[in-house]
KELOFI-843541 format. One line per 5 residues: number of its first residue (from 1); their letters; for each residue x, y, z of C-alpha. Coordinates in Angstrom, 2 decimals. Example, Ala and Ser with C-alpha at 12.3 -4.5 7.8 and 13.67 -1.06 7.14 Angstrom:
BEGIN
1) AS) 12.30 -4.50 7.80  13.67 -1.06 7.14 $
***
This chain:
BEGIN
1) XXXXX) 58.45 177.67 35.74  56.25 180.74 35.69  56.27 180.14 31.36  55.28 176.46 31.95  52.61 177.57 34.50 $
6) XXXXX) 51.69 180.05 31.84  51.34 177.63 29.06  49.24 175.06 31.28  46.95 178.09 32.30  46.47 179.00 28.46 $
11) XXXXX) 45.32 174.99 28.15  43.16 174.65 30.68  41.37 177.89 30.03  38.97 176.83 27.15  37.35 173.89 26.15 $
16) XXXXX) 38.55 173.87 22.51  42.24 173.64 23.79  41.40 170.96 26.11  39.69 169.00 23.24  42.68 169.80 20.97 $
21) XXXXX) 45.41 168.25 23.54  43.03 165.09 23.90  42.24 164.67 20.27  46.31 164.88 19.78  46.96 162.15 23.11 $
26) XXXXX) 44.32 159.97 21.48  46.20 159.87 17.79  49.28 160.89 18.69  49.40 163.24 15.19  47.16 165.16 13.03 $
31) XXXXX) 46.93 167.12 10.67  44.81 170.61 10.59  42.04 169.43 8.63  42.11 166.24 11.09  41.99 168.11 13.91 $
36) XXXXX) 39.27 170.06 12.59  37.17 166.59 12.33  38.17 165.56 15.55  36.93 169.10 17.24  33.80 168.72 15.06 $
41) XXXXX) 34.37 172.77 14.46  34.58 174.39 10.86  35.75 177.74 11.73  39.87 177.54 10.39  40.40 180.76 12.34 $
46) XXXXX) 39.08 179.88 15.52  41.04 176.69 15.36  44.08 178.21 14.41  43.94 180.93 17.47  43.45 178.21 19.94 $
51) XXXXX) 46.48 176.78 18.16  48.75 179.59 18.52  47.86 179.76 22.27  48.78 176.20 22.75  52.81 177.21 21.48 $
56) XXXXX) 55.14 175.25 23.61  52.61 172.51 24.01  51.81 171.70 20.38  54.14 171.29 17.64  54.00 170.56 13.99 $
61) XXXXX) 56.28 167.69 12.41  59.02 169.35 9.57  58.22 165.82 7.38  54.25 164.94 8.28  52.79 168.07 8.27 $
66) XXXXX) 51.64 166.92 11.06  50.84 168.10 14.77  51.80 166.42 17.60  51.99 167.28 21.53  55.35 167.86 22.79 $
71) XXXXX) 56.90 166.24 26.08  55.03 169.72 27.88  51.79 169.21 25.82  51.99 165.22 27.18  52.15 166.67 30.51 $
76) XXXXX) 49.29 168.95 30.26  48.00 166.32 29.44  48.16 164.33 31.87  47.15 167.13 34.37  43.73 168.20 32.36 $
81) XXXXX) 43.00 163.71 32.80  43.91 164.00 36.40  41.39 167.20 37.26  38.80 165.09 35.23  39.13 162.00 37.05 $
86) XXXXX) 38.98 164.17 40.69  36.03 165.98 39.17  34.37 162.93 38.71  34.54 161.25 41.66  33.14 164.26 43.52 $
91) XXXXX) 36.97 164.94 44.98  37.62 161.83 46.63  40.75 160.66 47.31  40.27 157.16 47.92  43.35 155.13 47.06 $
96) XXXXX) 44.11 157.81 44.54  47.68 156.76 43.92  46.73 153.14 43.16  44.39 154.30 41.06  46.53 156.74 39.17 $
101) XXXXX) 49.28 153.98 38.95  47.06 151.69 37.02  46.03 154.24 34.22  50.04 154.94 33.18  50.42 150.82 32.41 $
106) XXXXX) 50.55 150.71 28.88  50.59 147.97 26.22  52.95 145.14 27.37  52.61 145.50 31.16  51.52 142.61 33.03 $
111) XXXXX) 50.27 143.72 36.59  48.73 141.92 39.50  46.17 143.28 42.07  45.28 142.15 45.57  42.41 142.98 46.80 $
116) XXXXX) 40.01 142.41 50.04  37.21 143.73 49.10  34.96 144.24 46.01  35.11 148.02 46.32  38.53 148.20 46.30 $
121) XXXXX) 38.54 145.87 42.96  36.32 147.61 41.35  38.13 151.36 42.32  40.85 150.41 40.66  39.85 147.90 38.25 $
126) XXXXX) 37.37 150.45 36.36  39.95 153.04 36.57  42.59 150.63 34.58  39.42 149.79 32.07  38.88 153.46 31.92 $
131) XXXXX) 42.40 154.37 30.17  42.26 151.77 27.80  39.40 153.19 26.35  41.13 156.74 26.33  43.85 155.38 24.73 $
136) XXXXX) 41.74 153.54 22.33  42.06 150.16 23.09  39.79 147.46 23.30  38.83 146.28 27.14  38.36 143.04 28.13 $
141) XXXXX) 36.72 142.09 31.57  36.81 138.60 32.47  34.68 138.20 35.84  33.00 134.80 37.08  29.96 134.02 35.27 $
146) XXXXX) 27.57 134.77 38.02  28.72 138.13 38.08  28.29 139.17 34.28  25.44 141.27 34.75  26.07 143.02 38.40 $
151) XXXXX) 29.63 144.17 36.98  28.12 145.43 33.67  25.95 147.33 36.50  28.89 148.42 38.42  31.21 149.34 35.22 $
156) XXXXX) 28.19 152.13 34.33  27.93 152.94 38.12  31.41 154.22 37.81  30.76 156.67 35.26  31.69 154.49 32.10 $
161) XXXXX) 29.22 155.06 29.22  26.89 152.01 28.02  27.93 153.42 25.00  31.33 151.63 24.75  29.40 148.29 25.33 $
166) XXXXX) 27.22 148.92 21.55  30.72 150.08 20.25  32.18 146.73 21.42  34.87 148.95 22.66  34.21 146.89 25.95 $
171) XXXXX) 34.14 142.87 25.99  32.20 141.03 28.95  33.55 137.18 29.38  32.54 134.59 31.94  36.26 133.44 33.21 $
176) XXXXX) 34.83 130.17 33.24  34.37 129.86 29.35  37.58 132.22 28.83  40.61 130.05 30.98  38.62 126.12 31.29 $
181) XXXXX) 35.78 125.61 28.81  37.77 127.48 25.77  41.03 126.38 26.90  41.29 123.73 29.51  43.54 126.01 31.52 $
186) XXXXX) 46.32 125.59 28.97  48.53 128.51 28.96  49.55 128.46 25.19  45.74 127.83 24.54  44.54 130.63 26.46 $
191) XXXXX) 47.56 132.69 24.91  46.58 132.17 21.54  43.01 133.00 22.37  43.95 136.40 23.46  46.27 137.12 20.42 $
196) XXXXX) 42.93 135.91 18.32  41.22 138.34 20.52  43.82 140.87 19.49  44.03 140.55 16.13  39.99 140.91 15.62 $
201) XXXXX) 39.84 144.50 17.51  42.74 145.77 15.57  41.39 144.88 12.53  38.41 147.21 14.44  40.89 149.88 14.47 $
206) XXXXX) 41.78 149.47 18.02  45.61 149.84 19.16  45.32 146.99 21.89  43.90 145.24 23.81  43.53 145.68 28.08 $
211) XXXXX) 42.18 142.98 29.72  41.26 142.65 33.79  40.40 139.31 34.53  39.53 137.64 38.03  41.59 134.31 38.28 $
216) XXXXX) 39.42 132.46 41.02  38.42 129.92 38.47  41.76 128.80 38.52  42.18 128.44 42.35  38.23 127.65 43.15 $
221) XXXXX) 38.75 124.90 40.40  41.64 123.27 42.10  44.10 124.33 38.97  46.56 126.19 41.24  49.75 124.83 39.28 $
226) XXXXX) 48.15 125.64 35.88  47.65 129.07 37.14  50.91 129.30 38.02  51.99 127.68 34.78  49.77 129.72 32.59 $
231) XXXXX) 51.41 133.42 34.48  55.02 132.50 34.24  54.46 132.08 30.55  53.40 135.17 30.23  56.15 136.60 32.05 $
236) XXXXX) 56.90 139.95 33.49  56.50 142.18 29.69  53.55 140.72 27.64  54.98 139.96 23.79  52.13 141.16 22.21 $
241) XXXXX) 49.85 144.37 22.26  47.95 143.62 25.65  48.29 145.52 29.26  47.11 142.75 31.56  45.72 143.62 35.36 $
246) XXXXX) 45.23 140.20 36.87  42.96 140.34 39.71  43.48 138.31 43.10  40.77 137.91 46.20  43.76 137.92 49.26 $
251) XXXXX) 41.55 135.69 50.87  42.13 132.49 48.58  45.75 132.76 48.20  48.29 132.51 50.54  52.09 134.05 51.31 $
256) XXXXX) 53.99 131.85 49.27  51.63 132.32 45.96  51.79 136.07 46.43  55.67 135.24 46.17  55.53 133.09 43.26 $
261) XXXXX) 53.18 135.77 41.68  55.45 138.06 42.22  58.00 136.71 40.40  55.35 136.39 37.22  54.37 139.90 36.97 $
266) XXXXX) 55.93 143.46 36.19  53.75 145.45 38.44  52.58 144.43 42.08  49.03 146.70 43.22  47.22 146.81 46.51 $
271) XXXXX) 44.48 149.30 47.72  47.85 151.21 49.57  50.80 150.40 47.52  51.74 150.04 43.39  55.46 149.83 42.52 $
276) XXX) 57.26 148.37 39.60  58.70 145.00 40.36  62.50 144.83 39.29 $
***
């Protein structure tokens, strides 16, 4: 313990080792001269010094050449993402462990959140959006078409930069055109439009896609069993590179679709609770 709490201190004490551990959780592996264009620095010896002080969390590959973060390094960071996100909300801890939960789902997890009120969407919602884009993937936000322009509002609120929006790194879609004017509400329609979706942004250079999307249209539109339909096909583990958070108002759905939901999704989230559904 006291080298591991050495090793993290060594991290966390300057900027360039932070950057180094983030450029390596971004690409997973890089070589020197790469990491030298992903720190933007020139100076060899200054990299390799803040190299040497990152031994135990940064290792090189024997066959690549490569470096790569180890299982401690991963860890690190993880911790250096957490004190961000703390920092950034001013030290709130406001459904923190929801909030955490929804960052580790990776490609292939299909989730479901509950909500009661737009504050708690939106908490956990942007915080899910958030990681994608960390873990360079493409977001997708699919929100009812009156909202389009007060949740581009509330996405920036929360501290994410316009910036992704000119990238195209971030994708605003009425739900309306998405699931019934594009589709119908046909789940291998609206399937096939998301691996289209897919395939565009990685031929971007994005690894996935992560897509939140507010399924209201489905109940406000009286298309209950195609919703149902359309999230049993999808199953509990998505088949292609997608991490899908869909979004529920707990005031338009009752018991028994919460547990015929349930039995659609991998992960069940509330503003108090987030477990893995086995």
């Amino acid at each position: 313990m006291k080298d591991w709490n050495e090793e993290i201190l060594k991290a966390l004490a300057h900027p360039i080792r932070r950057s180094i551990i983030d450029c390596l959780r971004e690409k997973n592996a890089l070589s020197y001269s790469e990491l030298l264009e992903c720190l933007r620095i020139s100076n060899h010896g200054k990299l390799g010094f803040h190299m040497r002080a990152l031994k135990g969390l940064v290792e090189r590959e024997p066959s690549s050449k490569k470096y790569r973060l180890t299982d401690r390094g991963q860890l690190a960071g993880e911790l250096i993402w957490d004190i961000r996100f703390i920092i950034s909300r001013g030290g709130r801890d406001l459904m923190q462990e929801p909030t955490r939960y929804v960052r580790h789902l990776g490609l292939g997890d299909h989730a479901f959140l509950l909500f009661d009120t737009e504050d708690v969407k939106h908490e956990i919602t942007f915080s899910f959006l958030e990681a994608g884009l960390t873990k360079t993937e493409a977001v997708m936000y699919l929100v009812s078409e009156s909202k389009l322009n007060s949740e581009s509002r509330e996405i920036q609120k929360y501290g994410i930069s316009a910036d992704y929006f000119e990238k195209e790194a971030i994708t605003l879609i009425p739900a309306e055109e998405w699931y019934v004017k594009k589709s119908n509400a046909q789940p291998k329609r609206i399937i096939a439009n998301f691996c289209r979706f897919l395939k565009d942004k990685q031929k971007a250079e994005f690894t996935g896609i992560r897509v939140a999307a507010e399924m209201d249209v489905f109940i406000d539109g009286g298309k209950s069993k195609e919703l149902l339909e359309y999230e049993t096909t999808l199953g509990r583990q998505l088949t292609f590179n997608a991490c899908a958070l869909c979004l529920y108002d707990t005031k338009k759905i009752d018991e028994n679709q919460i547990i015929e939901l349930t039995k659609c999704h991998g992960h069940l989230i509330s503003k108090d609770i987030s477990w893995k559904i086995v």
